[in-house]
C-alpha positions in Angstrom: 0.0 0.0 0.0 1.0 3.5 -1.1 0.4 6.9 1.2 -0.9 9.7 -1.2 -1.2 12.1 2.0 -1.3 13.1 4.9 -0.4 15.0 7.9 -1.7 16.8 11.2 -4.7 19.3 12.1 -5.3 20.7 15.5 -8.4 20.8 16.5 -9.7 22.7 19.8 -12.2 21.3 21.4 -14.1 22.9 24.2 -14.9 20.6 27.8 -17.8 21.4 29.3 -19.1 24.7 30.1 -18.8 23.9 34.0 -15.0 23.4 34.0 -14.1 26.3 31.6 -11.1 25.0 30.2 -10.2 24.1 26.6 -8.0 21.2 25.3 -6.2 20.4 22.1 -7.0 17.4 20.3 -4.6 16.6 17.2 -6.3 14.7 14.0 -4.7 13.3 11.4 -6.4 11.5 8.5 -4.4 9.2 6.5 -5.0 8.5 2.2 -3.7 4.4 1.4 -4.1 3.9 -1.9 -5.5 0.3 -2.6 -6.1 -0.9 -5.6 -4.5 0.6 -8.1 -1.7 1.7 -5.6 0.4 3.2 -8.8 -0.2 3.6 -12.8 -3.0 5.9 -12.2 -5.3 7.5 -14.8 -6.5 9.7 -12.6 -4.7 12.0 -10.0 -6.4 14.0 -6.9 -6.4 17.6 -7.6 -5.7 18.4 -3.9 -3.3 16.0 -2.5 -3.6 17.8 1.1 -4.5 15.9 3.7 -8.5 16.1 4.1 -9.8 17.7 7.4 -10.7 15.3 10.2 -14.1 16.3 10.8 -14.8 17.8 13.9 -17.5 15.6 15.1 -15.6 12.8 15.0 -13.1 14.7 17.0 -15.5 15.8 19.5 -16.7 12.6 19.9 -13.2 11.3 20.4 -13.9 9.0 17.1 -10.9 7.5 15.5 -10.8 4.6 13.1 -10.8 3.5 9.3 -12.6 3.0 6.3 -12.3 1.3 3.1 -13.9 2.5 0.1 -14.4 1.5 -3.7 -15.6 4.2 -5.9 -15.2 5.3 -9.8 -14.1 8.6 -11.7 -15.4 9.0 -14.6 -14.4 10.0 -17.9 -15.0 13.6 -17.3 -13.1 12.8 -13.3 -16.2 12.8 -11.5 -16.4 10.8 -8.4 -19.1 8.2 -8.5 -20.6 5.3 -6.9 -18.8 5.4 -3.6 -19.0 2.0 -1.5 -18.0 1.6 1.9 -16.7 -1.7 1.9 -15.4 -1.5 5.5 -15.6 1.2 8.5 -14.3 0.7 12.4 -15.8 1.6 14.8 -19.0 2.3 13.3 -20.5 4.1 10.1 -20.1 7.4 11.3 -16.6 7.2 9.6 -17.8 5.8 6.6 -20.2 8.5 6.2 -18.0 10.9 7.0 -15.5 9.8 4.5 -17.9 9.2 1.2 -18.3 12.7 2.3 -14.8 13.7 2.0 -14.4 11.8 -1.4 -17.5 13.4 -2.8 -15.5 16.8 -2.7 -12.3 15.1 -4.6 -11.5 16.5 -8.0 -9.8 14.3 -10.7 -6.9 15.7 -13.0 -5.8 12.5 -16.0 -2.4 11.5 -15.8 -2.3 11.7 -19.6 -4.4 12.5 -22.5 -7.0 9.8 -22.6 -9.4 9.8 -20.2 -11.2 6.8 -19.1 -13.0 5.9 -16.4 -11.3 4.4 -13.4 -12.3 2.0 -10.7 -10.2 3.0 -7.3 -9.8 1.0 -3.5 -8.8 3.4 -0.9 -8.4 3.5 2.9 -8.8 6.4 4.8 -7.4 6.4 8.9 -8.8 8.5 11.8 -6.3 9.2 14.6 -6.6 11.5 17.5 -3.3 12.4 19.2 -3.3 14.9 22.6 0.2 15.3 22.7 1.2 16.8 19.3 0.2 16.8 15.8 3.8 14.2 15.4 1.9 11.8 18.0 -1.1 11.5 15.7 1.1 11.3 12.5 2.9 8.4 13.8 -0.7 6.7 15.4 -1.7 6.5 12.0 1.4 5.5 10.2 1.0 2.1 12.4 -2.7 2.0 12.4 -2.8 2.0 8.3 -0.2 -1.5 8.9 -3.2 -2.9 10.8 -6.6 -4.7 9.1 -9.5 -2.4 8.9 -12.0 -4.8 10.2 
């Protein structure tokens, strides 16, 4: 498996009211690239790490997903499966979400469609932005099942 991105986002989260104080939370989402994992027609426009969403950090979420999806001829996104999602399907929603914004650029001058595997991880660090970097680096090592 290939890493196409990532990196770190800090995210501030707010305790409750009652206790007034605020904490960081570190996300970092990590793009495998499945299946094909090189010789691409298509390339990602953006190849920045996407934004952990900040429900999932809220709700202390962290996980994976698997997901098969198309780009069309004209580099649409289309047909988005989950095929997999730990702990539960808010990731999986979350990330056909994040796919859905994905624009295509071709690697070359014909353009056909393309049938793509990717897995995305979820990891929450509260030390630093490395700590969730490096949680993710070994989670994407692990089955995500």
């Amino acid at each position: 498996m290939k890493s196409s991105a990532w990196g770190a986002l800090a995210l501030l989260l707010l305790t409750p009211p009652c206790l007034a104080l605020t904490k960081h939370i570190y996300g970092d989402v990590q793009v495998t690239n499945i299946s094909p994992s090189s010789d691409f027609v298509w390339e990602r426009d953006n190849t920045q790490q996407p934004q952990y969403p900040i429900e999932l950090a809220r709700a202390r979420i962290a996980g994976c997903t698997v997901l098969s999806f198309d780009i069309s001829e004209t580099g649409d996104t289309e047909n988005i499966e989950v095929i997999n999602s730990v702990p539960n399907n808010a990731i999986g929603r979350y990330s056909r979400q994040i796919l859905k914004e994905w624009k295509w650029t071709p690697t070359s001058t014909a353009k056909t469609a393309e049938k793509r595997t990717v897995r995305l991880d979820f990891c929450l660090g509260e030390i630093s932005s490395a700590e969730s970097e490096k949680q993710c680096k070994q989670q994407a090592q692990l089955a995500c099942s």
